[in-house]
C-alpha positions in Angstrom: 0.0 0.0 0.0 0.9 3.5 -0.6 0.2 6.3 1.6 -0.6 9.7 0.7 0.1 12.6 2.7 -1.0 16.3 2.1 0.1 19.0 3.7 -2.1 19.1 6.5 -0.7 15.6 7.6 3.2 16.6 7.0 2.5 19.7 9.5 1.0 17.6 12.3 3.7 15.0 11.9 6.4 17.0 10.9 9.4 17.5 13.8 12.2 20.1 13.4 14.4 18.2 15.6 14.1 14.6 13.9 14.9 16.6 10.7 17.9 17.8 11.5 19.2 14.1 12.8 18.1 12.8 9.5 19.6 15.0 7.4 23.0 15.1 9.4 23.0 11.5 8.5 22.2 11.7 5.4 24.9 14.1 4.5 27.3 11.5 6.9 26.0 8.7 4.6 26.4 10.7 1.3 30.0 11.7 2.3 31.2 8.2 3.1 29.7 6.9 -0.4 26.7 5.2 1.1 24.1 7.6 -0.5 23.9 8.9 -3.5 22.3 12.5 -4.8 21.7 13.6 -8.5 21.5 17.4 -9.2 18.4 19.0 -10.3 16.9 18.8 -13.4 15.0 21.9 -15.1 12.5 21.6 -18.6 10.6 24.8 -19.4 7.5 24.9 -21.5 6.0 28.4 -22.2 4.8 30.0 -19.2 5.8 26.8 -16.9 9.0 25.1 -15.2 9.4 21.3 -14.0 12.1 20.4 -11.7 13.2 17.2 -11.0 15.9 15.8 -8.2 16.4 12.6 -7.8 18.8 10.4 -4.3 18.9 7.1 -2.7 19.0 7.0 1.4 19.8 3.4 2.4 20.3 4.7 5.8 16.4 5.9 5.6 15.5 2.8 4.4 14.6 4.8 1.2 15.3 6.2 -2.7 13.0 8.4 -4.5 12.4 11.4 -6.3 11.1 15.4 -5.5 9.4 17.1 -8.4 7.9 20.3 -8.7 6.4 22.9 -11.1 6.3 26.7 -11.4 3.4 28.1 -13.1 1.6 31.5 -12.7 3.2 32.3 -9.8 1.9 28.8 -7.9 4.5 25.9 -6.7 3.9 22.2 -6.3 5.8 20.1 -4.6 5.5 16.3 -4.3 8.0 13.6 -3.3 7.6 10.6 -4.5 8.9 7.8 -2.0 9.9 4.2 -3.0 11.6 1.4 0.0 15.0 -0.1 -0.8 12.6 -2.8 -2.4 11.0 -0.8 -5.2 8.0 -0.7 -3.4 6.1 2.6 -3.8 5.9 3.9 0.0 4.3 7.3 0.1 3.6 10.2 -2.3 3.8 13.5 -0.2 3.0 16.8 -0.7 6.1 18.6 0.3 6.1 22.2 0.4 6.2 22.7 3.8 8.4 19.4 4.3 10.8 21.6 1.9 11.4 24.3 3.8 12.1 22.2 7.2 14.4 20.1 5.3 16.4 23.5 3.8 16.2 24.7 7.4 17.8 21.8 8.8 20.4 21.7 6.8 21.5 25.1 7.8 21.4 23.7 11.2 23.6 20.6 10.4 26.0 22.9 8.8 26.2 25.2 11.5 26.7 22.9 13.9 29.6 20.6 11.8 31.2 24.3 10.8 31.2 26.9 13.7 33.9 26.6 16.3 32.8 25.4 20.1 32.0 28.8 21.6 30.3 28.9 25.5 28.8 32.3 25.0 25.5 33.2 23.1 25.7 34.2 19.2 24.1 36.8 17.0 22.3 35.6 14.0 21.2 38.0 11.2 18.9 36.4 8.8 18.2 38.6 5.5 14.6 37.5 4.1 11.2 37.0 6.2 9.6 35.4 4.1 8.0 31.1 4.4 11.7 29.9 4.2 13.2 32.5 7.0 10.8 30.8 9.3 12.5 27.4 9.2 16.1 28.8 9.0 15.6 30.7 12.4 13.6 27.6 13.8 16.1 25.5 12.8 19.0 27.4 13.6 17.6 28.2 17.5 17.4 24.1 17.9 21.5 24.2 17.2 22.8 27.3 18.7 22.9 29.0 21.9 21.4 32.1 19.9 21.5 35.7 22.5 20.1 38.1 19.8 18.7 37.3 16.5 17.9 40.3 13.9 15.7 40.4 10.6 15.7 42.8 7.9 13.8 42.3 5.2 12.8 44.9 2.8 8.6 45.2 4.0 9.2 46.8 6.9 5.8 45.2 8.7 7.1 41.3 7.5 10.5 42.0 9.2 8.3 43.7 12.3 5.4 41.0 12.3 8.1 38.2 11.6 10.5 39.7 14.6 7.1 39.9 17.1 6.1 36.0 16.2 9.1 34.3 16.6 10.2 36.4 20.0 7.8 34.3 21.7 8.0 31.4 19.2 11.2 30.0 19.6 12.1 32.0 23.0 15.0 34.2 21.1 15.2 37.2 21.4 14.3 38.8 17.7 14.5 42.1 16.4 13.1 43.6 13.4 16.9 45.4 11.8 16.4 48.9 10.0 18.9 48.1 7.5 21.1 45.0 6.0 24.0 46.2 7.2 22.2 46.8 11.2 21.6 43.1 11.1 24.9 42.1 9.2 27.3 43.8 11.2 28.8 42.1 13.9 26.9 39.0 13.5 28.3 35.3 14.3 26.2 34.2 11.7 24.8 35.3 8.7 22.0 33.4 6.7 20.6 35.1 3.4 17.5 33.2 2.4 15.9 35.5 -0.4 14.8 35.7 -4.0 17.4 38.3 -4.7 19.2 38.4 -8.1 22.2 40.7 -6.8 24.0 40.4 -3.0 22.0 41.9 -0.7 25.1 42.4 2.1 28.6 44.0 1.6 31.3 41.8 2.1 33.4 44.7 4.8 30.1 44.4 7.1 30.7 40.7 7.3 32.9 40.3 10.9 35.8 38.0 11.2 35.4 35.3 12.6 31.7 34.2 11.4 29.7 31.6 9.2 27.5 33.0 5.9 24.9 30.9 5.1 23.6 31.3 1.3 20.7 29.6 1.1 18.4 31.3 -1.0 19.9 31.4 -4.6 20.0 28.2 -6.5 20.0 29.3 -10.2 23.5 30.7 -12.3 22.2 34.0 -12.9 21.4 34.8 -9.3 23.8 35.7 -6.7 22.5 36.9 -3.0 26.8 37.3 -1.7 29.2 39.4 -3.7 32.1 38.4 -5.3 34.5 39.9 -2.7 32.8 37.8 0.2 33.7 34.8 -1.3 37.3 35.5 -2.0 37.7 36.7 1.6 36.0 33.1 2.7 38.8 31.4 4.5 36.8 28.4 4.3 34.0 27.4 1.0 31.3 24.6 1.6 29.2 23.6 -0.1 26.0 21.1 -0.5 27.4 19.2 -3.6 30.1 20.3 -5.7 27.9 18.9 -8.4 24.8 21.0 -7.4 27.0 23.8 -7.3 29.0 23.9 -10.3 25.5 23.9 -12.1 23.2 26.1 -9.4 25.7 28.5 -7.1 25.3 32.0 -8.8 27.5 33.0 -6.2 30.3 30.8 -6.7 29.9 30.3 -10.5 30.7 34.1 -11.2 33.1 33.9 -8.7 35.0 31.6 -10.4 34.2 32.9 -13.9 36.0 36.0 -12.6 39.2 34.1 -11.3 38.4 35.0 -7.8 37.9 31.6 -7.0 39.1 27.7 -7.8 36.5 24.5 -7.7 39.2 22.6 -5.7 39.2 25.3 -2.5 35.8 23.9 -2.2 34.6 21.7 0.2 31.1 19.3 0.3 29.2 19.1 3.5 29.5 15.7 2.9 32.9 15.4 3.5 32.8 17.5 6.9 30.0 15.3 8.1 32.4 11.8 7.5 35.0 13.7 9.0 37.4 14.4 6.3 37.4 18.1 7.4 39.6 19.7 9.5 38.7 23.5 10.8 41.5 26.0 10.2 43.5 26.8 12.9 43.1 30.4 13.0 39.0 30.6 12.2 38.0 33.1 9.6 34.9 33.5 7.3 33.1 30.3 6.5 30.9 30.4 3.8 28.0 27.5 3.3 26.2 27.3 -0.2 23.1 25.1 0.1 21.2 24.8 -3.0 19.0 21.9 -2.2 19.7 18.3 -2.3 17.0 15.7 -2.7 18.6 13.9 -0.2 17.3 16.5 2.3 13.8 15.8 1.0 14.1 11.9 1.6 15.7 12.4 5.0 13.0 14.6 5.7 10.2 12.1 4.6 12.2 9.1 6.0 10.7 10.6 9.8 7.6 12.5 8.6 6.0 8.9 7.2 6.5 6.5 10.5 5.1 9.2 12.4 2.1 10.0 10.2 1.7 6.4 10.0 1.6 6.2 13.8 -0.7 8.7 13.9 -3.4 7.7 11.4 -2.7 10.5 8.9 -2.7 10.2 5.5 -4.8 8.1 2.8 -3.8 4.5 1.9 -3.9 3.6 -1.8 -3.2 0.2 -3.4 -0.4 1.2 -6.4 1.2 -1.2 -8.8 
């Protein structure tokens, strides 16, 4: 039997925590050669875009396949789940499931990346929006977080979004006047936009600190600028793969010289421990694009608890 599970079911089964454990070991699995992840996939048609990503989770117990179209201005998501048998599992609806799994791997990274620190952190996120949500839920599970600002450029979302997750996640949030108020200073720095051009300046950007770039996953769209990549002591990415195909950021940047494929590193690798931090720390900079991976970690602990649950519809398939 198949089960199918809408997006109602995914948030009452959904848990922020048991998505960041999956995808850590999913990345662990993928960097030791267990897993496997194909890059996405884009066909247009006039007026209408299909994406297609494709991984294999044996860890999850799982292999499948997230697709999704882009038409007037609507998205639909839907991973498609098969077991390690070939047997068709579940077929979820996965928009929300999405943005957990992209906010959990900014957790995973920030945990495998920053340096052991005892004292509370400051974490500027650029971007309110759906996606901003899961990054600072995410990212408050992970870090001892004393202050975390917003700016986004709606002044009421960066005010409404500051107000709600205050008492939300039990962080301190404030609503930033400016990029740069929320940039400067920071430990770390997540941009999570739609932005075709950097929304930061690379001299606001402290020393020591972690940049998350996790909004930008097409060639022609870069949310960092060029000279925030050079100055990255340290480049990690999701997949070189996705990367070399998807990171506006780093593509230009090495169009332009200012940077080399082989100074970058997958999260992969840092996760099976063939990573070692610098010994002085400097900028780290984490590319995530989106790996499908993510979504089948993601639905490998949304399904057993939908199922233990009674969500979902059961269908008979093949």
């Amino acid at each position: 039997m198949t089960r199918i599970l809408r997006e109602a079911d995914v948030e009452r089964a959904i848990d922020m925590d048991a998505v960041i454990g999956a995808v850590a070991a999913a990345m662990r699995e993928l960097g030791e050669g267990k897993a496997q992840n194909e890059p996405r996939r884009r066909a247009f048609a006039p007026g209408t875009l299909l994406n297609v990503m494709f991984a294999t989770y044996p860890g999850g117990g799982c292999m499948g396949l997230k697709a999704y179209t882009v038409a007037a201005g609507q998205v639909r998501f839907l991973v498609t789940m098969f077991g390690l048998d070939g047997a068709l599992r579940a077929l979820i609806e996965a928009d929300l499931m999405g943005a957990y799994r992209t906010g959990a791997a900014s957790a995973v990274a920030a945990r495998a990346l920053l340096p052991a620190s005892g004292s509370s952190l400051t974490v500027a996120l650029i971007g309110s929006g759906n996606q901003a949500r899961t990054q600072a839920l995410a990212l408050s599970r992970v870090l001892s977080i004393g202050e975390m600002r917003v700016f986004s450029r709606e002044e009421k979302h960066r005010e409404a979004f500051a107000s709600e997750h205050s008492s939300a996640l039990g962080v301190r949030v404030v609503a930033a006047s400016s990029a740069e108020t929320a940039v400067r200073d920071a430990d770390v720095v997540v941009t999570i936009t739609t932005s075709t051009e950097p929304v930061l300046s690379a001299d606001w950007v402290k020393v020591p600190s972690l940049v998350i770039g996790a909004g930008s996953n097409f060639p022609n769209r870069t949310e960092l600028p060029a000279d925030l990549v050079t100055r990255a002591q340290t480049v990690v990415v999701d997949q070189l793969a996705v990367a070399r195909l998807e990171s506006g950021d780093l593509i230009q940047a090495v169009g332009s010289g200012a940077l080399a494929w082989e100074r970058v590193t997958e999260l992969g690798t840092v996760m099976a421990g063939g990573w070692k931090a610098p010994a002085e720390p400097g900028i780290t900079l984490f590319e995530s694009h989106g790996l499908a991976l993510w979504d089948l970690a993601a639905a490998s602990v949304v399904l057993p608890k939908a199922i233990e649950q009674g969500l979902g519809e059961e269908v008979a398939l093949f």
